[in-house]
Structures are given as C-alpha cells and as structure tokens.
MIFIDREN-683962 format. One record per residue (C-alpha): x, y, z; residue in one letter. Coordinates in steps of 0.05 Angstrom, whole numbers, padded with zeros to 5 digits, always signed. Each point is the difference from the previous one (the first is absolute). Example, Ala and Ser with C-alpha at 12.3 -4.5 7.8 and 13.67 -1.06 7.14 Angstrom:
REM residues 2
+00246-00090+00156a;+00027+00069-00013s;
//
This chain:
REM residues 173
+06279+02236+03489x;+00070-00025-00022x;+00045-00050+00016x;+00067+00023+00036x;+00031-00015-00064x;-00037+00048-00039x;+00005+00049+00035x;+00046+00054-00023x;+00057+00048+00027x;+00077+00009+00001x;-00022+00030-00069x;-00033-00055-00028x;-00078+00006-00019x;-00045-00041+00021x;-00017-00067-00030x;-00069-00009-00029x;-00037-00051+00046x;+00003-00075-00023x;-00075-00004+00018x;-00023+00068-00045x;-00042-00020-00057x;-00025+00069-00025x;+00031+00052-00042x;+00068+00004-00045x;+00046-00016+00059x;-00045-00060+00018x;+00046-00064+00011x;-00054-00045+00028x;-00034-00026-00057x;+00076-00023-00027x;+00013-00034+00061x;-00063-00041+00007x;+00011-00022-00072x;+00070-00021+00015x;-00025-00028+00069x;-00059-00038-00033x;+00036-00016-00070x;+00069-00015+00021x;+00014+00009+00075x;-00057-00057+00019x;+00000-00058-00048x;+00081+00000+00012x;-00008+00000+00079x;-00049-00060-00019x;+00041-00034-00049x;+00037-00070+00018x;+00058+00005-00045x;+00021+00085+00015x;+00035+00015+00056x;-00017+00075+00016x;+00015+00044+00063x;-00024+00063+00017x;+00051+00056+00017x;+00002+00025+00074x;-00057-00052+00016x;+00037-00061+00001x;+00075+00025+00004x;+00059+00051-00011x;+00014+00007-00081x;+00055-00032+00003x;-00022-00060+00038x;-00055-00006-00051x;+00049+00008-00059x;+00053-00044+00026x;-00058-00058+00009x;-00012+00001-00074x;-00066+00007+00002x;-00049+00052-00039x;+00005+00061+00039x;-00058+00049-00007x;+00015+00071+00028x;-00040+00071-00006x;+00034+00050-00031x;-00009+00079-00018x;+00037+00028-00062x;-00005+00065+00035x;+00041-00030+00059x;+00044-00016-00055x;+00010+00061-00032x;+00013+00035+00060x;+00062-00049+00010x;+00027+00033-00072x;-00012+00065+00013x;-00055+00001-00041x;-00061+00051+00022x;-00047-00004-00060x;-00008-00052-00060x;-00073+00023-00019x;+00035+00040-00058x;+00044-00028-00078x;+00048+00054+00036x;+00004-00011+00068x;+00009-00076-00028x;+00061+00019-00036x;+00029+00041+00048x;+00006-00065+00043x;+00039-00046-00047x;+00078+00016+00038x;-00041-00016+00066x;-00028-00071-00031x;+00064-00021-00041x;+00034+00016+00065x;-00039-00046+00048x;+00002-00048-00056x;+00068+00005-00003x;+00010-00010+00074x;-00052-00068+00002x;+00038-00022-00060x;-00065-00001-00045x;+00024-00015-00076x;-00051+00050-00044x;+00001-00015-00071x;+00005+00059-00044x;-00069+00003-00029x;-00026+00003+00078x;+00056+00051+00011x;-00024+00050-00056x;-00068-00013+00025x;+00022+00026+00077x;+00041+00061-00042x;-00071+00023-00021x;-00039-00010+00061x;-00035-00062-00023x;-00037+00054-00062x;-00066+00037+00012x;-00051-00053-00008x;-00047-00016+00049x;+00030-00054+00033x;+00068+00032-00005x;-00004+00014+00079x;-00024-00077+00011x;+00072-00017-00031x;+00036+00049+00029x;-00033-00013+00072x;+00017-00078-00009x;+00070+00002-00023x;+00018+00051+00056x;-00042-00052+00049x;+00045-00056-00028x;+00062+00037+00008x;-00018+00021+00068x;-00019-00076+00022x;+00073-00031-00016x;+00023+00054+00042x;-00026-00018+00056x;+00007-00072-00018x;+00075+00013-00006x;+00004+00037+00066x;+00024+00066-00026x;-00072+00024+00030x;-00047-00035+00063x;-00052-00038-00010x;-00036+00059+00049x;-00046-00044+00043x;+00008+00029+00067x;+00008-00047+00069x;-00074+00002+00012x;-00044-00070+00002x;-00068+00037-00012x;+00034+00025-00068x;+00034-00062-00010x;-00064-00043+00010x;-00064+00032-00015x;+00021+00074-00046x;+00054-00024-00040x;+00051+00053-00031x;+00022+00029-00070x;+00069-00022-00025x;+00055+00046+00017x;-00047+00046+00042x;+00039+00028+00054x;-00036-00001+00066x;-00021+00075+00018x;
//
C-alpha cells in the first residue's frame, strides 16, 4: 500500500513507503526517529516556530512566513531532476558531476573547492559515500524547487494535502 506520492511512473521508480521498517530499502525506522527525536519536541516547543509542508500551506507561503519549514523529500526525486539514473556506484557518482555543478550553477549555490573535488570523485568509495552523494544532490534539488525553477509537486487534492502528505518536487502521476 503506497501513498499517491510514492507511487511510481512517467519513468520514475517507485518510492520506498514512509511506513516500511524492514529490509535495506526500509525508510520507516528513520522517520520515526526523526518524528520522535526531532519532528515532535519542535512541534511541542514554545520558542520554534515549525510548519509542516503541504499540511499547513503552499512552500512558499510557509517560506515567506519565516518560520521553520519541515518538508519530505526523496534524493531519488532529485536525481531524476539531473538526469541522474544511478548513484549506487564511485562511477556512476562521477559521471554526474556536469549535471550537479550545473543545477548548482543555475540555484546559484557557491561550492568551495575542496567540496567540488569531492563531487569530481563521486563523494569516494566508502561506505557512506552514497549517504553524501544522496544528500548533496537532495540539497541541490530542494533550492530548486525553492527557487521555482521546479514545483513544489503537491497536486490540487485536499485528501493529499491533509491526511497523505507529498515528497518534495514529486510530480503528481
């Protein structure tokens, strides 16, 4: 069972289901930390001002209001803005730095040059090398939206709006 924005098509693969908790492509457990660790005691909090992205307004609404806006995103979703098909490999990783310095270039993103040698070779090969990669792309791909350049992606739908939510940049399909 998926939400409608996990669901894949137009060539994009399916997300994994926020609610999965078993397995390698489990994102569950993450999000109940975050939700538990982060998400709840700043919701709770007197002195943060938080909203959550669709639930309580358009992105820009939210950002314009100067408050701490909390959205879900998908550096998959991302990477299919660049282009990009596969980061799991050093290679692959490499092969996307023109795609990256591009959008970066476009969003106006200032990369130092120690950051840019490490996007030349696809973040290395260490374990966590796809956790870097998969981040920077996701941070690339949020000020593009943010910047308008891409939509936000939440469809015209008050069910999704109000009770599923939506990823970042996730067209409706």
């Amino acid at each position: 069972m998926r939400r409608q924005c996990e669901k894949g098509g137009q060539g994009r693969p399916a997300a994994t289901p926020l609610f999965w908790t078993l397995g390698p492509s489990q994102v569950g457990r993450g999000a109940i930390i975050g939700w538990r660790d982060m998400l709840v005691p700043a919701l709770t909090a007197a002195d943060i001002d938080i909203k959550i992205w669709p639930f309580q307004g358009s992105l820009i609404e939210l950002i314009a209001s100067g408050r701490i806006v909390v959205a879900e995103t998908y550096p998959s979703e991302f990477r299919y803005h660049l282009g990009i098909r596969n980061g799991k490999t050093q290679k692959s990783r490499m092969a996307s730095a023109y795609a990256i310095f591009k959008l970066a270039n476009l969003v106006e993103l200032v990369i130092p040059d120690s950051l840019k040698e490490l996007i030349r070779n696809g973040f290395g090969n260490g374990k966590s090398s796809r956790d870097y990669f998969d981040a920077f792309v996701g941070l690339i791909g949020m000020l593009n939206v943010i910047r308008g350049n891409r939509s936000e992606g939440v469809p015209d739908d008050e069910a999704v709006r109000e009770i599923e939510g939506w990823i970042l940049g996730r067209p409706f399909i």
